[in-house]
N, C-alpha and C positions, 0 to 999 in steps of 0.2 A: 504494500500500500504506500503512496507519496501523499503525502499534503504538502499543501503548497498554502502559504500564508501571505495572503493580500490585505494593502492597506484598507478598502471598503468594500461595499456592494459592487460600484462600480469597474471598480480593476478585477474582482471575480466575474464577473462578468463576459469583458475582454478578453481576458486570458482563456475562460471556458468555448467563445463565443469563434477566438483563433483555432481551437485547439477542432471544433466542431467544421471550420471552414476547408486547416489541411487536410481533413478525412473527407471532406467532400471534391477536396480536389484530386487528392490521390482515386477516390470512386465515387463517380458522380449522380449512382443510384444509391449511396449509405441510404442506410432507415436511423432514423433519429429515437430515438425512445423520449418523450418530452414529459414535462412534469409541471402542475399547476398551482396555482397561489402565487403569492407576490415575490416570494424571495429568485424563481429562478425568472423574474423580468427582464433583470438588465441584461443575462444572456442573450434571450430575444432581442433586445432593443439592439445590441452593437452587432448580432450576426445579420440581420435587418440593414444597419447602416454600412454595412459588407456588401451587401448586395446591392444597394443601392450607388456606393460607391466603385462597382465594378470590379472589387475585391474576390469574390465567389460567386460561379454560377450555381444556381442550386436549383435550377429546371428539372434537375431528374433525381432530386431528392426524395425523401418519402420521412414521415411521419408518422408515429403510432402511440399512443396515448398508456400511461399508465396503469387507471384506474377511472372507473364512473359511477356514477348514481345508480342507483335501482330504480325504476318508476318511474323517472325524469322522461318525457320523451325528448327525442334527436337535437327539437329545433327549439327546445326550453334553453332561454339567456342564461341559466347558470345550471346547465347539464354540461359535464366536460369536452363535451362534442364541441358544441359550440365556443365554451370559454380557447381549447387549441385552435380552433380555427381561425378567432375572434384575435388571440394573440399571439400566434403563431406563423398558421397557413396561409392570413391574409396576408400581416406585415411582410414575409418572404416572399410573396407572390406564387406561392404556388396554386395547383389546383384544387379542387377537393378531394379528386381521385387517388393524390396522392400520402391520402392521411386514412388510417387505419384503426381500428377501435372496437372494445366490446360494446355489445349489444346490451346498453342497459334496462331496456323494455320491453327485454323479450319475453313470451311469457314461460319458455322454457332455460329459468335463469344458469342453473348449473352445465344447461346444453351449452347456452352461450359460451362460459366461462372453458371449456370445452376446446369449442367451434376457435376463441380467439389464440390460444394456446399453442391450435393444430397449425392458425394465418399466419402467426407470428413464423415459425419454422418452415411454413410455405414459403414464406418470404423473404429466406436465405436468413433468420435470426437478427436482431437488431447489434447495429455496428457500436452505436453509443446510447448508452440509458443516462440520459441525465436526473437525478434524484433530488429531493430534498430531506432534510430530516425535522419529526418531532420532536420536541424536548424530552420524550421519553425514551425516545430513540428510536419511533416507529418510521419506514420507508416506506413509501406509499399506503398504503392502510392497514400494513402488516401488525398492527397493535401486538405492546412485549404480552412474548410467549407463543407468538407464532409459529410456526415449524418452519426451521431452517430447511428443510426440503420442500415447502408449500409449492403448489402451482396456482393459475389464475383459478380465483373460486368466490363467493359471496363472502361476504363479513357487514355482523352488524354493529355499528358504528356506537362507542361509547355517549355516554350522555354529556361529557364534557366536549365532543370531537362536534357534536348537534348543536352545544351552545356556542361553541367558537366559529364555526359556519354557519349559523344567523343572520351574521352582518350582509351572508352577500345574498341573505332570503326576506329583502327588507324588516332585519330584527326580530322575525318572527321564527322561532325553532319547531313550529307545528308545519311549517312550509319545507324542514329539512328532513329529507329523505333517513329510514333507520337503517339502510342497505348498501351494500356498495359492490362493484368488483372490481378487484384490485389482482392484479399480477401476480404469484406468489413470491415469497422470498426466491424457490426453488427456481422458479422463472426469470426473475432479474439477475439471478447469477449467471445466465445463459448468455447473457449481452455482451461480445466481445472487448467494450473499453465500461466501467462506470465510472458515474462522474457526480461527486456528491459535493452538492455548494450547499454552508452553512452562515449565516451572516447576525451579527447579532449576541450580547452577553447573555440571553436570555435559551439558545444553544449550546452552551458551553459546555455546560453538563453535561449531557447527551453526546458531544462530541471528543470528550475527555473516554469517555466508556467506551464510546464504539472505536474511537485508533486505537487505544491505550489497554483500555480492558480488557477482560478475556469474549471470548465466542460465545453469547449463551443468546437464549431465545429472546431473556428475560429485556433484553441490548439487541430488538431485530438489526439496527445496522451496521453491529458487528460482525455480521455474516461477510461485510465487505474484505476484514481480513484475508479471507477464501479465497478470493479471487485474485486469478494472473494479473491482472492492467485493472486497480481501480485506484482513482484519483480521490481526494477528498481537499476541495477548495472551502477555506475559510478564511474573514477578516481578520481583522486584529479581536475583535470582541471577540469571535467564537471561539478564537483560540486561547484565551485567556487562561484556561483551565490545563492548556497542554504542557504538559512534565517536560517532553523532549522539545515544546518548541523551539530551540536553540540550534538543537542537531535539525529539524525539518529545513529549516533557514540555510542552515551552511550545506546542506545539502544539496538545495533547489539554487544553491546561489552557484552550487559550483555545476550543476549539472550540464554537460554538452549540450548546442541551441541545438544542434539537429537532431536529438533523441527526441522534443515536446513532450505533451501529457502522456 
């Protein structure tokens, strides 16, 4: 695992934002694994002014989504269908064809969870999964004590996870879905590079346990240890709590430019 310690939001960003453009340029069909809320925005935003700046073409990129709603249908403003599209697929210019996702109003939910599992590996597996993490250390909705071999499958969503996504259900927690389907742990281990941006002291915790920690369920994004190529981008706040930041630093400082994330 590398962590890479940035001054803010913004330089995490850039750095993730480069790091998604030379994989698009060395293959210009990569699949993106994208990830929703506000922390992985600035990603979007600079890979966005990449492409507008003639920086990366990304015409034959593709897109695939995390996790969604249960219930929500497709073209609901905060179903995650639409929140990628809305900050992702549009800003990039891509199509819609080329963005991929479970089915979260099917009415055969476990089918679905299934169905996206089989697409994902139809479609050559995803190059890069970008991630965020919960303070408790959950990756996508994998809440602690998940099975570090999980696949994509339903999970019902804690009662604190309903009152903190509220905000984007005008304030009202009877408007937030109790279901979800989220990718399993076992599944995002599948992703050839991971890429975990955490921003904020209110992270720190959580990201103290998952570099540093041991492997347990109880810490889902310690699972990241596991894996060949995964990154773990944090600012100065998130980093706050890490033991070795000293050695991440002299390390990334000295690391050769042509190796990247």
């Amino acid at each position: 695992m590398e962590v890479v310690i940035v001054p803010d939001a913004a330089a995490g960003g850039e750095v993730i934002a480069e790091t998604m453009a030379a994989l698009i340029r060395r293959k210009p069909d990569a699949l993106l694994g994208v990830a929703t809320g506000s922390t992985p925005l600035p990603v979007y935003q600079a890979l966005a002014a990449k492409v507008r700046g003639g920086a990366v073409d990304v015409s034959r990129a593709r897109v695939c989504q995390l996790d969604e709603y249960v219930g929500l249908p497709a073209g609901h403003p905060e179903s995650y269908r639409s929140v990628v599209l809305r900050e992702v697929v549009e800003p990039l210019g891509l199509s819609p064809e080329s963005f991929m996702g479970p089915d979260g109003s099917a009415e055969d939910v476990q089918g679905a969870c299934e169905a996206y599992d089989a697409a994902l590996a139809a479609a050559g597996g995803v190059d890069l999964q970008l991630l965020g993490i919960g303070t408790d250390g959950h990756i996508g909705f994998n809440e602690p004590c998940s099975s570090l071999a999980s696949r994509t499958r339903i999970k019902t969503l804690t009662e604190q996870t309903r009152v903190d996504n509220a905000r984007f259900f005008d304030g009202d927690i009877e408007q937030v879905p109790h279901h979800v389907i989220t990718q399993g742990i076992g599944t995002i281990l599948e992703a050839r590079h991971l890429v975990l941006l955490a921003t904020g002291e209110g992270k720190a915790e959580a990201v103290a346990q998952s570099v540093e920690g041991p492997v347990a369920a109880v810490v889902p994004a310690s699972a990241l240890q596991l894996h060949p190529h995964a990154t773990v981008v944090v600012d100065e706040a998130a980093a706050s709590k890490l033991k070795l930041a000293p050695y991440f630093r002299a390390t990334f400082a000295a690391k050769p430019h042509w190796q990247g994330l």
